[in-house]
C-alpha positions in Angstrom: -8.0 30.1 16.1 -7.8 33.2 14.0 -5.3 33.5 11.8 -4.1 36.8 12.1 -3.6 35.8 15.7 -2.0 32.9 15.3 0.7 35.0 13.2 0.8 37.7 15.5 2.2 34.9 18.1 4.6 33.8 16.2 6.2 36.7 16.0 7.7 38.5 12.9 11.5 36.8 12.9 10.4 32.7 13.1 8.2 32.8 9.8 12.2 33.2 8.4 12.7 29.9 9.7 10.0 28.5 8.4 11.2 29.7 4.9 14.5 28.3 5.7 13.4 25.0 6.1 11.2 25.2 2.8 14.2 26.2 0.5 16.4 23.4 2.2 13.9 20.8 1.8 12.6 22.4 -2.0 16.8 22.1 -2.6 16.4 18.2 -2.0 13.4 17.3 -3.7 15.3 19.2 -6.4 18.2 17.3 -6.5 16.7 13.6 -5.8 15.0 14.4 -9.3 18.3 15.7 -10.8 20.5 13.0 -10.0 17.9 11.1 -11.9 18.5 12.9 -14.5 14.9 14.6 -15.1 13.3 17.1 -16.7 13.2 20.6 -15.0 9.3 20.0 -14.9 10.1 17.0 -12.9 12.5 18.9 -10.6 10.0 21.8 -9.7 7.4 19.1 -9.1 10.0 17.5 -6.8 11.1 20.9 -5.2 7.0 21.7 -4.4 6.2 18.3 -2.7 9.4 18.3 -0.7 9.1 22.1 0.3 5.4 22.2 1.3 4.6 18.4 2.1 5.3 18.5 5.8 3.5 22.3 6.0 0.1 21.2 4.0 -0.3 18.2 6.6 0.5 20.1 9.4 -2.2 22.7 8.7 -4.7 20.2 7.6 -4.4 18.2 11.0 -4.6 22.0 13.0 -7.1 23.4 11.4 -5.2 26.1 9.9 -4.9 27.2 6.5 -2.8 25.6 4.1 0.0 28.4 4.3 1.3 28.1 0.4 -2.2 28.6 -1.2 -2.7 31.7 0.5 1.3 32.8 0.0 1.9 33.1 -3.6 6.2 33.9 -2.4 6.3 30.0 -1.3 5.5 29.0 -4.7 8.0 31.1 -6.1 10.6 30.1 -3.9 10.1 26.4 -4.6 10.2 27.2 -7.9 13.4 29.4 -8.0 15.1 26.3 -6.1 14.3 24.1 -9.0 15.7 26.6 -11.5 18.7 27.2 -9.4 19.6 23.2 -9.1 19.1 22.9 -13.2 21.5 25.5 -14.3 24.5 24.5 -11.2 26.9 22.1 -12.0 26.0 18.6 -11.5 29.5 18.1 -9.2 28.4 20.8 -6.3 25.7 18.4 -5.2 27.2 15.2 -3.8 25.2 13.2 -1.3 27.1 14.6 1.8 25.7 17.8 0.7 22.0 16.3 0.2 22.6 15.2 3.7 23.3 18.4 5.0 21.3 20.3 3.2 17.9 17.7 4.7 19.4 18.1 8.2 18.9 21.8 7.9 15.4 21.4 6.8 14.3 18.8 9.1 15.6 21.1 12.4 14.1 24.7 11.2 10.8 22.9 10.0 10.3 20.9 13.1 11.3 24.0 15.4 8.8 26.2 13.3 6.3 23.7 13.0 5.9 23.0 16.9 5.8 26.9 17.3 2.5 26.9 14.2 0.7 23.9 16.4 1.0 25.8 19.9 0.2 29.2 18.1 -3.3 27.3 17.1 -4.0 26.4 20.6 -2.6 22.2 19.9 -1.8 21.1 23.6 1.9 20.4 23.9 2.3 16.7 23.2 0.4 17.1 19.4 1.9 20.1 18.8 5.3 18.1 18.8 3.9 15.2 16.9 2.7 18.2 14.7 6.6 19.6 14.7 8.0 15.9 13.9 5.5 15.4 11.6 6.0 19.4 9.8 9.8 18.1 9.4 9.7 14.4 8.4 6.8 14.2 5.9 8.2 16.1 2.9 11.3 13.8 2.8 9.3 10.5 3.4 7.1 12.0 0.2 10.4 12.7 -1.7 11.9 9.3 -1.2 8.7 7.7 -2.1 8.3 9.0 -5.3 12.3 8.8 -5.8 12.2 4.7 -5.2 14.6 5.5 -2.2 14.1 3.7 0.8 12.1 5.9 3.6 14.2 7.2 5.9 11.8 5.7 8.3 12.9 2.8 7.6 16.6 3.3 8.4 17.9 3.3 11.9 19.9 6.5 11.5 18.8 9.0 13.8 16.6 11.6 11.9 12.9 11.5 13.1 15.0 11.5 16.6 16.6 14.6 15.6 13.0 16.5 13.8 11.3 14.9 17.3 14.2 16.6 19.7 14.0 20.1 17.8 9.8 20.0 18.3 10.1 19.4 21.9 12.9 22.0 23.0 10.3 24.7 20.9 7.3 23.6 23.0 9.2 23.4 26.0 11.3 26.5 25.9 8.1 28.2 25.0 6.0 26.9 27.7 8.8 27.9 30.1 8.2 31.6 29.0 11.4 32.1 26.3 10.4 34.5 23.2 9.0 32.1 20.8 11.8 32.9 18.0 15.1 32.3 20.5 13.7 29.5 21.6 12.9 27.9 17.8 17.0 29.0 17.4 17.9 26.9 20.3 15.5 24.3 19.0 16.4 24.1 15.0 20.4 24.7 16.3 19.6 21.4 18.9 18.1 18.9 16.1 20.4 20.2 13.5 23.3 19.3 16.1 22.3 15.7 17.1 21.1 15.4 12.8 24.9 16.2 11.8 26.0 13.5 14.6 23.8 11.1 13.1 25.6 12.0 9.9 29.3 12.0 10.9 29.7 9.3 13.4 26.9 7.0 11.8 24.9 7.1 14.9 21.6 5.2 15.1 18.9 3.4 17.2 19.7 0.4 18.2 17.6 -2.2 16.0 14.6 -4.6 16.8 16.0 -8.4 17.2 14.3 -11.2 16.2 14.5 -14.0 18.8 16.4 -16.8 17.4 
């Protein structure tokens, strides 16, 4: 698939999104190093994996190129998030807000993810795996190199919420919707069900091993 046509698809107003959810997610790699209490090196390492971690394996699997390398402005951003969490008081970034702050990430990068695979010609069912995956891998990298659990392995609903956002953009698009309403309804849909999760604790229910 040509790139230029591939962009031309997506339109000029989802891309935003895309941006969106890099910030968020740079914001969190950001501030998993700084409650840590690293270096600023550390945090704009951090802020680069998280941002583009979900994007580089995305394009990779599709065949598209890897959309930082050839954007210097993604870079930039990352690294302007990291600069921004060093010099802000420690106090503004509890853990709700790290929550918040992921579930806004993982809905716009699923949504705009989804909308990347279908613009390369991905059949609908990968281009959602694509989507989940665009959302969830940045903050698996994170936690692994933070010594946090995965969030893969917690039953909170999360990959749910990335996987619900991916198939209302491949769906709504298929059905004939503009490509950027329907990754609003999508990213606004995953980051609703995410902030559930959050609030009321929700999760999947839990394998049981027969006693």
């Amino acid at each position: 698939m040509d790139p230029i046509a591939a962009a031309e698809r997506l339109g000029p107003i989802l891309p935003w999104l895309d941006l969106f959810g890099i910030a968020v997610f740079a914001a969190t790699g950001a501030l998993a190093a700084a409650r840590r209490g690293q270096t600023l090196v550390t945090l704009t390492f951090f802020a680069l994996i998280t941002g583009v971690g979900g994007g580089t394996t995305r394009d990779l699997l599709i065949g598209a190129p890897v959309f930082w390398v050839h954007d210097p402005s993604v870079a930039g951003l990352c690294l302007g998030i990291a600069l921004a969490m060093w010099f802000t008081p420690h106090r503004w970034w509890t853990s709700n807000v790290f929550d918040w702050l992921d579930a806004a990430g993982l809905a716009a990068y699923a949504a705009f993810g989804a909308a990347k695979a279908l613009s390369y010609g991905i059949p609908p069912i990968p281009a959602v795996l694509m989507g989940t995956l665009t959302a969830c891998a940045g903050g698996i990298i994170r936690d692994l190199l933070a010594g946090e659990p995965s969030i893969l392995m917690r039953p909170e609903l999360y990959v749910t919420a990335g996987a619900l956002a991916a198939v209302l953009q491949v769906a709504l698009t298929l059905a004939g919707m503009p490509t950027f309403i329907a990754g609003l309804i999508a990213a606004t849909a995953g980051f609703s069900l995410r902030g559930a999760a959050i609030y009321w604790k929700l999760g999947l229910p839990a394998y049981r091993t027969p006693t």
